[in-house]
Backbone as CSV, one residue per row, in Angstrom:
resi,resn,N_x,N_y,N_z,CA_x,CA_y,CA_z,C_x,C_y,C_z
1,UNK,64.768,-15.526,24.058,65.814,-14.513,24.183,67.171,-15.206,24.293
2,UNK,68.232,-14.443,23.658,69.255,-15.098,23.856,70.001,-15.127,24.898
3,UNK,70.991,-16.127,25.517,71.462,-16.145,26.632,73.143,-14.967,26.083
4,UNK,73.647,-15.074,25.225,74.770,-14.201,24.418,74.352,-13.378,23.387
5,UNK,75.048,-12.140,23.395,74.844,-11.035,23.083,74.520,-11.700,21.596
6,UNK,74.182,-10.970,20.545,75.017,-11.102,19.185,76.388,-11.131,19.155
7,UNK,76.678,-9.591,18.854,78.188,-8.754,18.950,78.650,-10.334,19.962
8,UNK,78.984,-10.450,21.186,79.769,-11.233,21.275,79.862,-12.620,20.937
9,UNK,78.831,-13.133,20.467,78.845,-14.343,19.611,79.326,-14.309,18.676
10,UNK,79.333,-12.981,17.279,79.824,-13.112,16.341,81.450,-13.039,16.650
11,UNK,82.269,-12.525,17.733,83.433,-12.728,18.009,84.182,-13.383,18.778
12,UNK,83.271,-13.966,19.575,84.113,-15.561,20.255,84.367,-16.637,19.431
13,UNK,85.692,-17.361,19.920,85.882,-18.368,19.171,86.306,-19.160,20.601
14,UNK,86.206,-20.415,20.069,86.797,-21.972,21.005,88.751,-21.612,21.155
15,UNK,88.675,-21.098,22.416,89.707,-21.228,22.624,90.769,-22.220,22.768
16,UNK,90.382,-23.795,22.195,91.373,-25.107,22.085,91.984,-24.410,21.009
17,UNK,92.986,-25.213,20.378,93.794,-24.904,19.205,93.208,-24.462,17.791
18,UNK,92.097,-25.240,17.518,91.270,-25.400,15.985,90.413,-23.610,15.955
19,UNK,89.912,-22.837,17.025,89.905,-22.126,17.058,88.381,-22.136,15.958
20,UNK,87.211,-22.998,16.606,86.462,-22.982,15.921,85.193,-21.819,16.546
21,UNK,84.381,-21.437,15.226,82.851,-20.285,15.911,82.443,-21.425,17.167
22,UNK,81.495,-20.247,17.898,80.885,-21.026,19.014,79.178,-20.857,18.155
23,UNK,78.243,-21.913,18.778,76.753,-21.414,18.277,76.250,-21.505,19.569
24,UNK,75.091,-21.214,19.802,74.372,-21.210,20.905,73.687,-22.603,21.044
25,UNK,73.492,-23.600,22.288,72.238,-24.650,21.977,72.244,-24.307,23.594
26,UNK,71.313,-23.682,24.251,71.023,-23.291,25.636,71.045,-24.948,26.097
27,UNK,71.618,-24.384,27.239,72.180,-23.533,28.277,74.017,-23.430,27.834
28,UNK,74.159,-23.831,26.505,75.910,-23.726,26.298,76.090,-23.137,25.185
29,UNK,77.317,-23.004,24.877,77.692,-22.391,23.900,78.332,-23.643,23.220
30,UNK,78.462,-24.302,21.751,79.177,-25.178,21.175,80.142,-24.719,20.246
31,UNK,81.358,-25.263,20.271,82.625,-24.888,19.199,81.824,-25.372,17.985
32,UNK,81.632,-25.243,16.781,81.339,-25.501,15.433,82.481,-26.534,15.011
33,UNK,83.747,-26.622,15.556,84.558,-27.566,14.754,84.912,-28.660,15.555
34,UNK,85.204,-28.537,17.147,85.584,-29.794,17.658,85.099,-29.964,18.930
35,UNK,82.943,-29.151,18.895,82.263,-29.878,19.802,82.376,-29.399,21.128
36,UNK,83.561,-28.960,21.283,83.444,-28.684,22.948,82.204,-28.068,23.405
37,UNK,82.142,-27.750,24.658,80.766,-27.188,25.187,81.114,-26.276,26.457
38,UNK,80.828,-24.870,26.383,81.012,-24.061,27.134,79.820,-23.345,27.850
39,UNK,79.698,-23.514,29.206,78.680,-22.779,30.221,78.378,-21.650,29.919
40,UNK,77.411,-20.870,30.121,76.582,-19.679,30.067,76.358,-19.352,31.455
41,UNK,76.718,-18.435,31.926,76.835,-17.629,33.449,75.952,-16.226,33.495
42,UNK,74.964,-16.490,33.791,74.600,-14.860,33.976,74.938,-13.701,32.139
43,UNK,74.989,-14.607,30.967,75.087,-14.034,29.758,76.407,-13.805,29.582
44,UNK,77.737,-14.623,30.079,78.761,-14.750,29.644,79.244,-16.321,30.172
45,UNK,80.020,-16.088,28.898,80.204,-17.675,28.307,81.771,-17.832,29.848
46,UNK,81.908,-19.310,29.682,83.010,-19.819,30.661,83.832,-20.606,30.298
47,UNK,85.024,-20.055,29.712,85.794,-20.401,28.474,87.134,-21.046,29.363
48,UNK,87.518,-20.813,30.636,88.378,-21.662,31.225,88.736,-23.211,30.930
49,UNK,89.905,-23.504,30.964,89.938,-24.465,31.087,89.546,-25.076,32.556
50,UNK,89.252,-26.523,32.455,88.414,-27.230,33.751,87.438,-26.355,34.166
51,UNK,86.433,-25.346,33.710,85.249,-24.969,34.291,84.356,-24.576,33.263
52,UNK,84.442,-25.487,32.589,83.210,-25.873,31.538,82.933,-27.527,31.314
53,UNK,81.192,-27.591,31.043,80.622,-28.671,30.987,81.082,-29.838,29.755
């Protein structure tokens, strides 16, 4: 099961500049263009800056 919706996977993006898709690789979410790696909380992602892995 997925930890993110669809619907909101297909509309998050990496909030750094490049503004790349995210994909899922549990327990994170990954930018598609420059890698970053964002936490999964209870089925929402943690897109802050300094409070992601």
């Amino acid at each position: 099961m997925s930890e993110v919706s669809a619907a909101l996977l297909e509309i998050l993006r990496c909030p750094r500049a490049d503004h790349g898709r995210l994909r899922e690789d549990p327990p994170v979410l990954v930018c598609t263009v420059c890698g970053e790696r964002y936490d999964v909380i209870d089925g929402m992602p943690v897109m802050l800056a300094g409070e992601h892995s």
